[in-house]
CHARMM internal coordinates of N, CA and C (Angstrom, degrees):
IC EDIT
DIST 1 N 1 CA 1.4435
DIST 1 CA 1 C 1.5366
ANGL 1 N 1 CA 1 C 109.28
DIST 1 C 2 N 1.5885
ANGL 1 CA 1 C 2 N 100.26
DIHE 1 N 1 CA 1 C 2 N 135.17
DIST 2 N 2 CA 1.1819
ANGL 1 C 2 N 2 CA 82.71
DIHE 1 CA 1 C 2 N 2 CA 177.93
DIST 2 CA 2 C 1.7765
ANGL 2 N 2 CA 2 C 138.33
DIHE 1 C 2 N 2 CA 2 C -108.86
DIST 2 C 3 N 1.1810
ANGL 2 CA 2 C 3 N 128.79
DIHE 2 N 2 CA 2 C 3 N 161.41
DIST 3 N 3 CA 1.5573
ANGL 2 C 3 N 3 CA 125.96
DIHE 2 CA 2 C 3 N 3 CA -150.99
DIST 3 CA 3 C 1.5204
ANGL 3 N 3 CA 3 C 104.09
DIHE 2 C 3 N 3 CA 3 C -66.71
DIST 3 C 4 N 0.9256
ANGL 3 CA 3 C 4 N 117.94
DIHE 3 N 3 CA 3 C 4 N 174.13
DIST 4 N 4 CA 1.6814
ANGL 3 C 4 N 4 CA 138.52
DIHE 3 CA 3 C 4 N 4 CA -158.37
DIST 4 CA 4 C 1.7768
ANGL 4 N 4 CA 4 C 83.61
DIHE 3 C 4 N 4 CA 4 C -97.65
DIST 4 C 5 N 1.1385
ANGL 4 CA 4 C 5 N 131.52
DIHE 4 N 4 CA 4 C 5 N 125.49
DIST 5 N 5 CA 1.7452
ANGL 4 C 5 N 5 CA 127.91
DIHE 4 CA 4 C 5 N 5 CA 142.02
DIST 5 CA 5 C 1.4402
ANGL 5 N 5 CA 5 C 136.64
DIHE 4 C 5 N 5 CA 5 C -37.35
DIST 5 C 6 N 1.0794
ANGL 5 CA 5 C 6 N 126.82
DIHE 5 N 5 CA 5 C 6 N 111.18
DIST 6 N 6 CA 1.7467
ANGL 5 C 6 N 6 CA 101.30
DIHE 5 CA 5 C 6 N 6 CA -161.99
DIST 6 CA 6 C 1.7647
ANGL 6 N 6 CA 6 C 101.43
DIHE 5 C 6 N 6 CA 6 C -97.23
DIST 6 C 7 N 0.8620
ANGL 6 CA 6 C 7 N 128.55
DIHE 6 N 6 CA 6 C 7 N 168.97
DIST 7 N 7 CA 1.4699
ANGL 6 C 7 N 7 CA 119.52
DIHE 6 CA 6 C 7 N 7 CA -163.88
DIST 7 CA 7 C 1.3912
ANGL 7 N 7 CA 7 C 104.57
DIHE 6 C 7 N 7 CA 7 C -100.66
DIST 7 C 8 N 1.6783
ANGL 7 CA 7 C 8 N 100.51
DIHE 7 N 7 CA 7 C 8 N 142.40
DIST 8 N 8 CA 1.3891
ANGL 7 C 8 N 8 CA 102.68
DIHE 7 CA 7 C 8 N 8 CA -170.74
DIST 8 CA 8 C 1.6887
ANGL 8 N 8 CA 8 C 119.18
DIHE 7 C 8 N 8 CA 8 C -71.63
DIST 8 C 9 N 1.4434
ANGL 8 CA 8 C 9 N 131.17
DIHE 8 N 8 CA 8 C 9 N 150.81
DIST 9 N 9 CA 1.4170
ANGL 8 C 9 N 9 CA 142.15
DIHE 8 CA 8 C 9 N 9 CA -151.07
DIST 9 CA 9 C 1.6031
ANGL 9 N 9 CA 9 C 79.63
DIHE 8 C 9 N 9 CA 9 C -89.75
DIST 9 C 10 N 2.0613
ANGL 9 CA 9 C 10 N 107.21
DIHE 9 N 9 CA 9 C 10 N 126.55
DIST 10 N 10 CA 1.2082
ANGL 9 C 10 N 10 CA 118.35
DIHE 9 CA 9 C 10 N 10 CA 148.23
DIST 10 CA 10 C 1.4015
ANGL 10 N 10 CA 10 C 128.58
DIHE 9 C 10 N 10 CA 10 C -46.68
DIST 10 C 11 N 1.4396
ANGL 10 CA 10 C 11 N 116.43
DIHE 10 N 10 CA 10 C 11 N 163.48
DIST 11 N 11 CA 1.6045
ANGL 10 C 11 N 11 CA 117.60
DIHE 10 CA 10 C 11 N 11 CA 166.20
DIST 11 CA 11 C 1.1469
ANGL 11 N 11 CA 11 C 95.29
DIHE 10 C 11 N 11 CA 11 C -85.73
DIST 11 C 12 N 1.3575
ANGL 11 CA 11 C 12 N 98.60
DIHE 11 N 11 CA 11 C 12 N 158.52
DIST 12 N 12 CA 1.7388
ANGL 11 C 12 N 12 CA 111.03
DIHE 11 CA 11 C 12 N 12 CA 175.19
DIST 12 CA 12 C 1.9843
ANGL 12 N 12 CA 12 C 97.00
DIHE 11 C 12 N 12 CA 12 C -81.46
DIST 12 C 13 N 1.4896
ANGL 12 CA 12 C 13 N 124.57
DIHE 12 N 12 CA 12 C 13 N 12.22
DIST 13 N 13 CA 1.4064
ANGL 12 C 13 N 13 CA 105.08
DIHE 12 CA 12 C 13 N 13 CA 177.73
DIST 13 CA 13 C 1.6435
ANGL 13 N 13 CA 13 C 124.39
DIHE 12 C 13 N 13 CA 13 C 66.04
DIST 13 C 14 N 1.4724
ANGL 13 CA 13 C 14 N 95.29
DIHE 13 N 13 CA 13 C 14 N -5.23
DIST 14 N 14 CA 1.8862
ANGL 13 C 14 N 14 CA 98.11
DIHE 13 CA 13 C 14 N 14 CA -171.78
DIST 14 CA 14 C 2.0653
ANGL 14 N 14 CA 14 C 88.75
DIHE 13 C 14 N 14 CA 14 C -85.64
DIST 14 C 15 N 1.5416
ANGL 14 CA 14 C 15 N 101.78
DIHE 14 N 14 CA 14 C 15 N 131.35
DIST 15 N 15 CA 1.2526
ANGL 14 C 15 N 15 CA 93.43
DIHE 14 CA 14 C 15 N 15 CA -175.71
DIST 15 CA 15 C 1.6810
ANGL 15 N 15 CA 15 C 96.37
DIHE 14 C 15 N 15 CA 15 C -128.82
DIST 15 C 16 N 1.1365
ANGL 15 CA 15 C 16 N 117.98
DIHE 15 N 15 CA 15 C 16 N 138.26
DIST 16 N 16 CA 1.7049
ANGL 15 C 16 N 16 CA 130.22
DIHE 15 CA 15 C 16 N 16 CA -162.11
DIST 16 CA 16 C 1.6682
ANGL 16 N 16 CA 16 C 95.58
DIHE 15 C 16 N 16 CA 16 C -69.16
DIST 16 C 17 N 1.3967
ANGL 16 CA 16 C 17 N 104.05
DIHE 16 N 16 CA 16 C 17 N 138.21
DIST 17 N 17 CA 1.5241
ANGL 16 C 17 N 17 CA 115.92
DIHE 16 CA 16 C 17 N 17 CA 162.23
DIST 17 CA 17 C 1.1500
ANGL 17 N 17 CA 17 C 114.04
DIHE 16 C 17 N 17 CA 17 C -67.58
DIST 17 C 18 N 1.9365
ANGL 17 CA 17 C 18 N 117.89
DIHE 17 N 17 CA 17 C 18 N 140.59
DIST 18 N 18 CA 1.1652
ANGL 17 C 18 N 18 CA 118.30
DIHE 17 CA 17 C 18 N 18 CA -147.79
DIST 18 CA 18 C 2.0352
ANGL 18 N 18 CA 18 C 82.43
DIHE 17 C 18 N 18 CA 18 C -86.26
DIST 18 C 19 N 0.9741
ANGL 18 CA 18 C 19 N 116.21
DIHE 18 N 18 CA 18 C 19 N 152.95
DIST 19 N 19 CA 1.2848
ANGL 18 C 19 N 19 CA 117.59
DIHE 18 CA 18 C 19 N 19 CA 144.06
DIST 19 CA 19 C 1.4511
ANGL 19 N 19 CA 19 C 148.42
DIHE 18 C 19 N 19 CA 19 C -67.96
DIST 19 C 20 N 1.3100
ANGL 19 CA 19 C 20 N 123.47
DIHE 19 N 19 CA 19 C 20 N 128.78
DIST 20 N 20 CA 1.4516
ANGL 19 C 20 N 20 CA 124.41
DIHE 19 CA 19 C 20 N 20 CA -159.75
DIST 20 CA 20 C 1.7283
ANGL 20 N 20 CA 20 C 112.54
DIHE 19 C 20 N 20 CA 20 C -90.41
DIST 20 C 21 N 1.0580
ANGL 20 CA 20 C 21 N 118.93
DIHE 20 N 20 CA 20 C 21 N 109.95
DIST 21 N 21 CA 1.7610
ANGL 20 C 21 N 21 CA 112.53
DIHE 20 CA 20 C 21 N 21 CA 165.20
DIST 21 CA 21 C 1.2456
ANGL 21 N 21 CA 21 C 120.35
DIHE 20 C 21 N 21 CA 21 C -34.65
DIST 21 C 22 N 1.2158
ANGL 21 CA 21 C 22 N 101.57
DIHE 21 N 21 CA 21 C 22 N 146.37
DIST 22 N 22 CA 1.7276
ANGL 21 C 22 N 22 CA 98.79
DIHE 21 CA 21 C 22 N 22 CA 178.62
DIST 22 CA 22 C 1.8700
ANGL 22 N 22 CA 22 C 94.93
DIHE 21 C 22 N 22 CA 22 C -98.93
DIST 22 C 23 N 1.2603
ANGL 22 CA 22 C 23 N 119.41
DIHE 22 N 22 CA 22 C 23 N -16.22
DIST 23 N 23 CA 1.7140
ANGL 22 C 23 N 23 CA 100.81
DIHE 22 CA 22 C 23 N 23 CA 171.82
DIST 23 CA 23 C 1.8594
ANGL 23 N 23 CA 23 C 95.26
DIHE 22 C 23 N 23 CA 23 C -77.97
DIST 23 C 24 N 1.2744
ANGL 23 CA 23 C 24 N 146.77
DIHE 23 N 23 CA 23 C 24 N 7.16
DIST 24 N 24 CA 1.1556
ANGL 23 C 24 N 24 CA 121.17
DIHE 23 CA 23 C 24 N 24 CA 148.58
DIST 24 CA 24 C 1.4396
ANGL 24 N 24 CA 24 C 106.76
DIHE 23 C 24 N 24 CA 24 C -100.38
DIST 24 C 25 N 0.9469
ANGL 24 CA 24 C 25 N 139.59
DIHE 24 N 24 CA 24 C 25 N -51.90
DIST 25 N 25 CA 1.5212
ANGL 24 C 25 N 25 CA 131.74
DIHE 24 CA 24 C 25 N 25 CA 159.77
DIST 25 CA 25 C 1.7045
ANGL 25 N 25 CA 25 C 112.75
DIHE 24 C 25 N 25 CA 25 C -10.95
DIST 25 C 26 N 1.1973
ANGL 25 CA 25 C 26 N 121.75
DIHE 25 N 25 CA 25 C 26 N -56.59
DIST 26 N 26 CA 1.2696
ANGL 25 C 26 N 26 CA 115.31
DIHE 25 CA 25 C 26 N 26 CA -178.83
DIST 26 CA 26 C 1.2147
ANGL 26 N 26 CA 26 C 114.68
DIHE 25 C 26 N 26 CA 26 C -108.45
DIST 26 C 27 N 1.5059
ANGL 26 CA 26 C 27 N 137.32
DIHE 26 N 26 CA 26 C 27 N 8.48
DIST 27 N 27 CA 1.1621
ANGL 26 C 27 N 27 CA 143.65
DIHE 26 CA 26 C 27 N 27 CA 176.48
DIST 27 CA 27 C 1.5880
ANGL 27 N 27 CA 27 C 117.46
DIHE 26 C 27 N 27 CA 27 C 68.92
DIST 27 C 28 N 0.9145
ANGL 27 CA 27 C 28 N 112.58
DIHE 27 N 27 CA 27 C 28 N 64.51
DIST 28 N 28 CA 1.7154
ANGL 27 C 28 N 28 CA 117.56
DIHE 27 CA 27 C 28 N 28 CA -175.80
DIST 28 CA 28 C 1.2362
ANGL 28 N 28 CA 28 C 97.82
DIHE 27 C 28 N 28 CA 28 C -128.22
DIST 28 C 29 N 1.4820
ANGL 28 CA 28 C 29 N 117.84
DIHE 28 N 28 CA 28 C 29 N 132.86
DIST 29 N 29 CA 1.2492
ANGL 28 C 29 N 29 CA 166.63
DIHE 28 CA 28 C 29 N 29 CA 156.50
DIST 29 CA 29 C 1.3288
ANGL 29 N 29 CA 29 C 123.60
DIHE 28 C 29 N 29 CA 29 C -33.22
DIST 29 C 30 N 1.2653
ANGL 29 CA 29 C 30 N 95.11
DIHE 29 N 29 CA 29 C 30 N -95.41
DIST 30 N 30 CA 1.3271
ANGL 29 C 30 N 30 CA 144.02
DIHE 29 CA 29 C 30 N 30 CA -175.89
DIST 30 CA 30 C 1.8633
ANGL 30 N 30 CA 30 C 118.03
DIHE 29 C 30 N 30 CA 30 C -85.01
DIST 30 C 31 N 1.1253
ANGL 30 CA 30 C 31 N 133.71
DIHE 30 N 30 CA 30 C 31 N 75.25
DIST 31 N 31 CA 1.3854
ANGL 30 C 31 N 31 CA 121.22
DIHE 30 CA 30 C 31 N 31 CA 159.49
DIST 31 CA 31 C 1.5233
ANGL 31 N 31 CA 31 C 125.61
DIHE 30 C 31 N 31 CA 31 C -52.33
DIST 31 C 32 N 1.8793
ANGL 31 CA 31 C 32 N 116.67
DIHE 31 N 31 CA 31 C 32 N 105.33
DIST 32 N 32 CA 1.3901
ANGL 31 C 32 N 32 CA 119.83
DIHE 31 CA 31 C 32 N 32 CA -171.26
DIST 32 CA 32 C 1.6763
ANGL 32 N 32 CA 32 C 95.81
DIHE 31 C 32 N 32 CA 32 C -104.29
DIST 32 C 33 N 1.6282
ANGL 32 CA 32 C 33 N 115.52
DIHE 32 N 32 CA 32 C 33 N 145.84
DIST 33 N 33 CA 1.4631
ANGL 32 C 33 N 33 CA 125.52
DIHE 32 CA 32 C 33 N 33 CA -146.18
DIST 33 CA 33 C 1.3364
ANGL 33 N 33 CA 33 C 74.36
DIHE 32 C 33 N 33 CA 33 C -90.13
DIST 33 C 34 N 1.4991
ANGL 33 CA 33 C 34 N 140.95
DIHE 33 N 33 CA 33 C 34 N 2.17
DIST 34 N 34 CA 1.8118
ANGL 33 C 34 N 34 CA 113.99
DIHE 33 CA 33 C 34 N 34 CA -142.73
DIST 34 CA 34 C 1.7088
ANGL 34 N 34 CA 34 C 75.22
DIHE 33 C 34 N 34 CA 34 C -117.98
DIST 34 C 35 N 1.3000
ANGL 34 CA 34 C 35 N 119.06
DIHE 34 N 34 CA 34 C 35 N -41.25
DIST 35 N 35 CA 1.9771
ANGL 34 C 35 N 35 CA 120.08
DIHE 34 CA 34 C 35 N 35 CA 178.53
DIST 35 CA 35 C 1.8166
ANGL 35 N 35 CA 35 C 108.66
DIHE 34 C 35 N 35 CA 35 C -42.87
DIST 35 C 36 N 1.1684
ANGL 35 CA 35 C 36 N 125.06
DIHE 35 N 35 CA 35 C 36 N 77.55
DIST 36 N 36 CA 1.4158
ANGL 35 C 36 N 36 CA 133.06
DIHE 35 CA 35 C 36 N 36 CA -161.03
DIST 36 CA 36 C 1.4665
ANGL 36 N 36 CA 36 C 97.69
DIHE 35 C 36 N 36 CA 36 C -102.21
DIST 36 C 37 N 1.5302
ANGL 36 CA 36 C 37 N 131.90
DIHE 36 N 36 CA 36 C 37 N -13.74
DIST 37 N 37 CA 1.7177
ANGL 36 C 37 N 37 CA 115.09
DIHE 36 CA 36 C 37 N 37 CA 135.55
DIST 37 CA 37 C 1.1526
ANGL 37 N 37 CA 37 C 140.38
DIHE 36 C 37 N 37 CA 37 C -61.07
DIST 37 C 38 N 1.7107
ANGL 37 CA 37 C 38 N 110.59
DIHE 37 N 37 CA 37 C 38 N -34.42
DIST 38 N 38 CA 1.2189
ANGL 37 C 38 N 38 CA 121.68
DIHE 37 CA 37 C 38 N 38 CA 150.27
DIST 38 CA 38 C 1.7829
ANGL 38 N 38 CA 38 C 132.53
DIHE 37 C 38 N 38 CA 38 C -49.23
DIST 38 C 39 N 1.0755
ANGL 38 CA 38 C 39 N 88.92
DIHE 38 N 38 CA 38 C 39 N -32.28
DIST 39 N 39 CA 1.8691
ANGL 38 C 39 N 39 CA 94.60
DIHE 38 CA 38 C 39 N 39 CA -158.62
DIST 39 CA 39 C 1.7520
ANGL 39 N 39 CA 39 C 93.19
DIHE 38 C 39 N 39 CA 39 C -110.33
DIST 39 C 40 N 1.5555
ANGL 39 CA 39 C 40 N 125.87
DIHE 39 N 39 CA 39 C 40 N 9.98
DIST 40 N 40 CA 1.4857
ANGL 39 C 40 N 40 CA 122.03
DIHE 39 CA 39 C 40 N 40 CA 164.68
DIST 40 CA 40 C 1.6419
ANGL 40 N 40 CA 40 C 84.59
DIHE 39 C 40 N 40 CA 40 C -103.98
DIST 40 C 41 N 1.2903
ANGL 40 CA 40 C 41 N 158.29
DIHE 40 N 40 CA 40 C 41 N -3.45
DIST 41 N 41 CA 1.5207
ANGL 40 C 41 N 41 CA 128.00
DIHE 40 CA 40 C 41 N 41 CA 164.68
DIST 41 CA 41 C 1.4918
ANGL 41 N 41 CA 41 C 115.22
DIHE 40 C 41 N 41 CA 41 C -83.36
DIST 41 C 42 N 1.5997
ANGL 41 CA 41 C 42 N 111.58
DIHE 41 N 41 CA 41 C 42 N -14.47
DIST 42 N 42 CA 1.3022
ANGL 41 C 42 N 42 CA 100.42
DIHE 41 CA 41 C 42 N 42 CA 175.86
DIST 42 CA 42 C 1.8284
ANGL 42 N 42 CA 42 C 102.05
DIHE 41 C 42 N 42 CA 42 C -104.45
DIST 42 C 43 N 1.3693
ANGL 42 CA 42 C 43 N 115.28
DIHE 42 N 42 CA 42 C 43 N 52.60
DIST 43 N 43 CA 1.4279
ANGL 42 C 43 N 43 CA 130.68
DIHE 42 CA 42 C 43 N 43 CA 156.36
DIST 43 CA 43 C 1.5266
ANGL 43 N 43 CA 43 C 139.32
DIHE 42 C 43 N 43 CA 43 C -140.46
DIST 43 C 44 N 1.1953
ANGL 43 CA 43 C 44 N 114.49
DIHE 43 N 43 CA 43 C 44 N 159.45
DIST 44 N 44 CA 1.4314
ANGL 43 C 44 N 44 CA 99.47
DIHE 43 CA 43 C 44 N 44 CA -159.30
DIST 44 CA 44 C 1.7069
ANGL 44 N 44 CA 44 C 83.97
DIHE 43 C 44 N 44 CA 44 C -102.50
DIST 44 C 45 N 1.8907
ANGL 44 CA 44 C 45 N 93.52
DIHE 44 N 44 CA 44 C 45 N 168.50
DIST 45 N 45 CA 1.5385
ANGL 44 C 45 N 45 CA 100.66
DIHE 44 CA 44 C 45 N 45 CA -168.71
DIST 45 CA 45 C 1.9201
ANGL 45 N 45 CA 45 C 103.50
DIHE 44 C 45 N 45 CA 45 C -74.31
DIST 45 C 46 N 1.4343
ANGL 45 CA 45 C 46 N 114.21
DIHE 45 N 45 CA 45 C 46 N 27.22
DIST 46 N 46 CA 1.6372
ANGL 45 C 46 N 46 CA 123.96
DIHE 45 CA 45 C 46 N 46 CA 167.21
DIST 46 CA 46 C 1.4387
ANGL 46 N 46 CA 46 C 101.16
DIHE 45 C 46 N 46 CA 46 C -110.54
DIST 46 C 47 N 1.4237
ANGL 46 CA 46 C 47 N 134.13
DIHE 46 N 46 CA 46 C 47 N 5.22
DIST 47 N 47 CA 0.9799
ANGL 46 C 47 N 47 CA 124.87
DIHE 46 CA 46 C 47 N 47 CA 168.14
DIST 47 CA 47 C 1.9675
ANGL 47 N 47 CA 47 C 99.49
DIHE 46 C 47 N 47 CA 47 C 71.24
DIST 47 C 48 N 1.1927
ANGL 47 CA 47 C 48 N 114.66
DIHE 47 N 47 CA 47 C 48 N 45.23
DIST 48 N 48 CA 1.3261
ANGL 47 C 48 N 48 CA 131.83
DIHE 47 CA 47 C 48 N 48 CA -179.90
DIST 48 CA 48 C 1.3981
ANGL 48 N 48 CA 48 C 127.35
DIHE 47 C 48 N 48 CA 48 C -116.03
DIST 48 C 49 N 1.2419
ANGL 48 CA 48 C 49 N 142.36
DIHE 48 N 48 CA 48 C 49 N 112.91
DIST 49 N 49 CA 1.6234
ANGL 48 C 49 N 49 CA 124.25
DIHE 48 CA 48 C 49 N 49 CA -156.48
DIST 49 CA 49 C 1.5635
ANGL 49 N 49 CA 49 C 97.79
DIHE 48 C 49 N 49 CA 49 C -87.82
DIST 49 C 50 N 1.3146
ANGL 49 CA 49 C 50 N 100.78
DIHE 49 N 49 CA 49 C 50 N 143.46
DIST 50 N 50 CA 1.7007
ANGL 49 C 50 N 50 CA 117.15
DIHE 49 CA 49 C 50 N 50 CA -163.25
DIST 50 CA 50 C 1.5067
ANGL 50 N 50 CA 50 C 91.54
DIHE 49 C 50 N 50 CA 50 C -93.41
DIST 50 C 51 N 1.1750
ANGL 50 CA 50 C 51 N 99.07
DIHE 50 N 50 CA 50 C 51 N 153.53
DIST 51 N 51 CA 1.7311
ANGL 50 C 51 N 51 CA 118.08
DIHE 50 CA 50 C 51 N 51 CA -171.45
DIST 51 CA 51 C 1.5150
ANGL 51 N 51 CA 51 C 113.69
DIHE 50 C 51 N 51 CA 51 C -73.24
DIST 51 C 52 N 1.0449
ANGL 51 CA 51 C 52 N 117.77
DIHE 51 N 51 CA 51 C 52 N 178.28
DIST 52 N 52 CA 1.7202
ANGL 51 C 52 N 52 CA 119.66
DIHE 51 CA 51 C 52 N 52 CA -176.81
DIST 52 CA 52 C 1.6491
ANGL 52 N 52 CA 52 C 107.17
DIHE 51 C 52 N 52 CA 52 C -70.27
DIST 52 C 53 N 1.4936
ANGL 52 CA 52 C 53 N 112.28
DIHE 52 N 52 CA 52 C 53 N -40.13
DIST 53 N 53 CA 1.4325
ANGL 52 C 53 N 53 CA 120.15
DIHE 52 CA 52 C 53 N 53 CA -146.93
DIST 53 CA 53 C 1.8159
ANGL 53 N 53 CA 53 C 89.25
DIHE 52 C 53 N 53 CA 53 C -94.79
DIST 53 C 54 N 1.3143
ANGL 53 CA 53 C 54 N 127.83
DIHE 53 N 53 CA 53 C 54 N -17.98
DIST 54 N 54 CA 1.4381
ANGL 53 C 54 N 54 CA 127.77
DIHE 53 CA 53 C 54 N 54 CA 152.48
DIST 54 CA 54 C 1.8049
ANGL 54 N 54 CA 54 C 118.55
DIHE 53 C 54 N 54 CA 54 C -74.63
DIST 54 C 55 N 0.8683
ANGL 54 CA 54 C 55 N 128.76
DIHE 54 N 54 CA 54 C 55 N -43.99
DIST 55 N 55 CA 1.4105
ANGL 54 C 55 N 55 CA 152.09
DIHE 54 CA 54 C 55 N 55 CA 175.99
DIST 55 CA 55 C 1.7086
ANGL 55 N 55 CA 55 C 110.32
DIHE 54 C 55 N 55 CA 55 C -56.57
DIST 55 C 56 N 1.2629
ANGL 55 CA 55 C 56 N 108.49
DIHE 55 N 55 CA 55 C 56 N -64.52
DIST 56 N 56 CA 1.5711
ANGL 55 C 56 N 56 CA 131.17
DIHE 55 CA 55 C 56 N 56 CA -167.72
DIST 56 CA 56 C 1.6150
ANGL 56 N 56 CA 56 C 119.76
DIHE 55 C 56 N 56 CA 56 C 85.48
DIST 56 C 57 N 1.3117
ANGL 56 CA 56 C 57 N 114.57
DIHE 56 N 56 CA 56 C 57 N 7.08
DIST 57 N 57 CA 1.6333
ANGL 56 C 57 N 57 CA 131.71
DIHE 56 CA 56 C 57 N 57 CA 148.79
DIST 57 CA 57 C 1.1341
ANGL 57 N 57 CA 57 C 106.52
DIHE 56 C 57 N 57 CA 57 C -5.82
DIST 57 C 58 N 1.5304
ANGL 57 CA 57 C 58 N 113.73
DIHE 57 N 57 CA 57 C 58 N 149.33
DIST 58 N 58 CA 1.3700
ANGL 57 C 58 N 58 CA 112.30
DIHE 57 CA 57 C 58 N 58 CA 153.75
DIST 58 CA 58 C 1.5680
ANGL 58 N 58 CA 58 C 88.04
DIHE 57 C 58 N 58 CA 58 C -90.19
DIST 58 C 59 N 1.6201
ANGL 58 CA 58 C 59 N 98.11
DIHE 58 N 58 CA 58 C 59 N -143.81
DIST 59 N 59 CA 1.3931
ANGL 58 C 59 N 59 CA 102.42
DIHE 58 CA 58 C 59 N 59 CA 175.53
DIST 59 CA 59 C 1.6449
ANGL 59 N 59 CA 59 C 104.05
DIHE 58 C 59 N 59 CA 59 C -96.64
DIST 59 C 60 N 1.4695
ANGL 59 CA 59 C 60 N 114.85
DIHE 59 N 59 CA 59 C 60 N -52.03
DIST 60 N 60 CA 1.4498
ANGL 59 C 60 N 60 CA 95.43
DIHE 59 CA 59 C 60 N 60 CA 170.50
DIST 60 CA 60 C 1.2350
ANGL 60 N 60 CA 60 C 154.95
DIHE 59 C 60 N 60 CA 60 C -89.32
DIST 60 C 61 N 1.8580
ANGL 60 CA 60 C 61 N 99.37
DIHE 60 N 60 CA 60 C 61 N 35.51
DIST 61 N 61 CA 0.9978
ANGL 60 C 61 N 61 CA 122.10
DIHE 60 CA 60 C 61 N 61 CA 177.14
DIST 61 CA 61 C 1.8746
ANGL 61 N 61 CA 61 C 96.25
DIHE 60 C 61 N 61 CA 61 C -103.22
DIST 61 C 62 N 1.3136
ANGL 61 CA 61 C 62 N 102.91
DIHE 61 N 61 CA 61 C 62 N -34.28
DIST 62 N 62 CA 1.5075
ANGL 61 C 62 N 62 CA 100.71
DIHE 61 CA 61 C 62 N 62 CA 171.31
DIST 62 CA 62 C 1.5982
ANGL 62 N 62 CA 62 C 117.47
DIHE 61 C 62 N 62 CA 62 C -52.05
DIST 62 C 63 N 1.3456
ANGL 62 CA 62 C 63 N 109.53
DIHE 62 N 62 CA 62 C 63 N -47.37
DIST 63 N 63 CA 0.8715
ANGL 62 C 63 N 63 CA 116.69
DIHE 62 CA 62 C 63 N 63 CA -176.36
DIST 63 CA 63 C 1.6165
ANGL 63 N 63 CA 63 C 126.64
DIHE 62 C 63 N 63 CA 63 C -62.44
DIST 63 C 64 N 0.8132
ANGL 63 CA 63 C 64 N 136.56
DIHE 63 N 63 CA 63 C 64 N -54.46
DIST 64 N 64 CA 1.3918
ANGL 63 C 64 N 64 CA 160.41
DIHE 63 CA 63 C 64 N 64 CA 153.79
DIST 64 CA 64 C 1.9894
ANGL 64 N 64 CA 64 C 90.89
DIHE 63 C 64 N 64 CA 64 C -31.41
DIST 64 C 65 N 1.0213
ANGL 64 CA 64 C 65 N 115.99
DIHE 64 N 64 CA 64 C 65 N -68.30
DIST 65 N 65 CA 1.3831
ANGL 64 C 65 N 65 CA 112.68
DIHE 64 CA 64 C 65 N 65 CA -170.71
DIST 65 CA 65 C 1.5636
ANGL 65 N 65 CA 65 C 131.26
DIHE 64 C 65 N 65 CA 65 C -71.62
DIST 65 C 66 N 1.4288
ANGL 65 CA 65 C 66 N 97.57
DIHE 65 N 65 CA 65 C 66 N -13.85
DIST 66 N 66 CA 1.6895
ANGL 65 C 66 N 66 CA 118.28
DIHE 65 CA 65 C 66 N 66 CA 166.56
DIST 66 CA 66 C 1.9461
ANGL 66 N 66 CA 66 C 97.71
DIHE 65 C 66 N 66 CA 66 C -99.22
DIST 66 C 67 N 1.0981
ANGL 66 CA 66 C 67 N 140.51
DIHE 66 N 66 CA 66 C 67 N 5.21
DIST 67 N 67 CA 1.2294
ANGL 66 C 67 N 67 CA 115.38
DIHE 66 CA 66 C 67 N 67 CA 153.31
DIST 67 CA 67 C 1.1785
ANGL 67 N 67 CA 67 C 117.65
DIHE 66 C 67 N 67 CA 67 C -141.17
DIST 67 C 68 N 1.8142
ANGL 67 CA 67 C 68 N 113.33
DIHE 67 N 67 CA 67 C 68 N 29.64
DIST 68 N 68 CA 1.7354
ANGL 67 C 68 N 68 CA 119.00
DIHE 67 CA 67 C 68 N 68 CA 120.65
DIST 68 CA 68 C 1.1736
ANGL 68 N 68 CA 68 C 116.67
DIHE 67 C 68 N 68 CA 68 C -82.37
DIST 68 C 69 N 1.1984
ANGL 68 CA 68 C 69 N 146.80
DIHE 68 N 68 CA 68 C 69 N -0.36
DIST 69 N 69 CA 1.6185
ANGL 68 C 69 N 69 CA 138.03
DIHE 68 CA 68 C 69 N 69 CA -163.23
DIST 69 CA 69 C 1.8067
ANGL 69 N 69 CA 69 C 75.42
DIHE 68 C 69 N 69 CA 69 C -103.48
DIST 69 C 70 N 1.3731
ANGL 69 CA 69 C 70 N 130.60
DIHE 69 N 69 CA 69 C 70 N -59.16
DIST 70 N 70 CA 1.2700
ANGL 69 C 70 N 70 CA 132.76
DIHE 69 CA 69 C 70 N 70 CA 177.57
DIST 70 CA 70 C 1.5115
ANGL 70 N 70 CA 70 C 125.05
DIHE 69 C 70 N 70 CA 70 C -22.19
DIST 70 C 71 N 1.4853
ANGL 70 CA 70 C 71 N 90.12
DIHE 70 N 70 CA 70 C 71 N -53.61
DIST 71 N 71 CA 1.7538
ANGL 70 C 71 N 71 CA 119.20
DIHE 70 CA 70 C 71 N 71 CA -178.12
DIST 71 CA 71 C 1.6399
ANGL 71 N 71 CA 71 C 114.35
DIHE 70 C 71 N 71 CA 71 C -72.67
DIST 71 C 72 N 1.2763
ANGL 71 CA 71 C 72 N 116.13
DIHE 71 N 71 CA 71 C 72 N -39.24
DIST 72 N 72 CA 1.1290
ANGL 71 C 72 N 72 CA 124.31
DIHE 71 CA 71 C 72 N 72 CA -162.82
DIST 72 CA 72 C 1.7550
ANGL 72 N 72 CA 72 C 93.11
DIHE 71 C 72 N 72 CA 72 C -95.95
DIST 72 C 73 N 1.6704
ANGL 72 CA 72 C 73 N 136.12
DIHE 72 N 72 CA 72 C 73 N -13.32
DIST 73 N 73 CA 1.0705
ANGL 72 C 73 N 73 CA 102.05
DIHE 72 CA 72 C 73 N 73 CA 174.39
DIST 73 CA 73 C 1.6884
ANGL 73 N 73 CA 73 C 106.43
DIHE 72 C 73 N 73 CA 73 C -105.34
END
COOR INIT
IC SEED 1 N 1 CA 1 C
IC BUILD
C-alpha cells in the first residue's frame, strides 16, 4: 500500500536584495584594463574573478570586466 504524500514545506517568501554594481554606483562606462584598483574589487583575494550574482553585474558589465582583468594580467 501505498504511503500518504506529505506536503511540500513553503518558502518563508524572504527574497534576497538584488545587489547593486559599483560601475553603476560610480557611474563608469567604460572598463580600462590599466584601472588595477578598479579591476582588484571585482576579484577574489585568489586572484579569481567573482561572479555576477556576488558583484551585482549585469551581464555586460560582467563581461567587459572579465576581459580587462584578462588583459591586464
Amino acid at each position: 500500500m501505498a504511503r500518504p504524500r506529505r506536503p511540500k514545506p513553503k518558502e518563508s517568501g524572504r527574497r534576497t536584495k538584488k545587489k547593486v554594481s559599483i560601475l553603476n554606483t560610480e557611474s563608469i562606462e567604460y572598463v580600462d584594463w590599466k584601472d588595477v584598483n578598479l579591476l582588484r574589487r571585482f576579484q577574489s583575494d585568489r586572484a579569481k574573478i567573482r561572479a555576477r550574482r556576488v558583484t551585482g553585474n549585469d551581464t555586460q558589465q560582467q563581461r567587459q570586466v572579465a576581459v580587462a582583468i584578462r588583459n591586464a594580467r
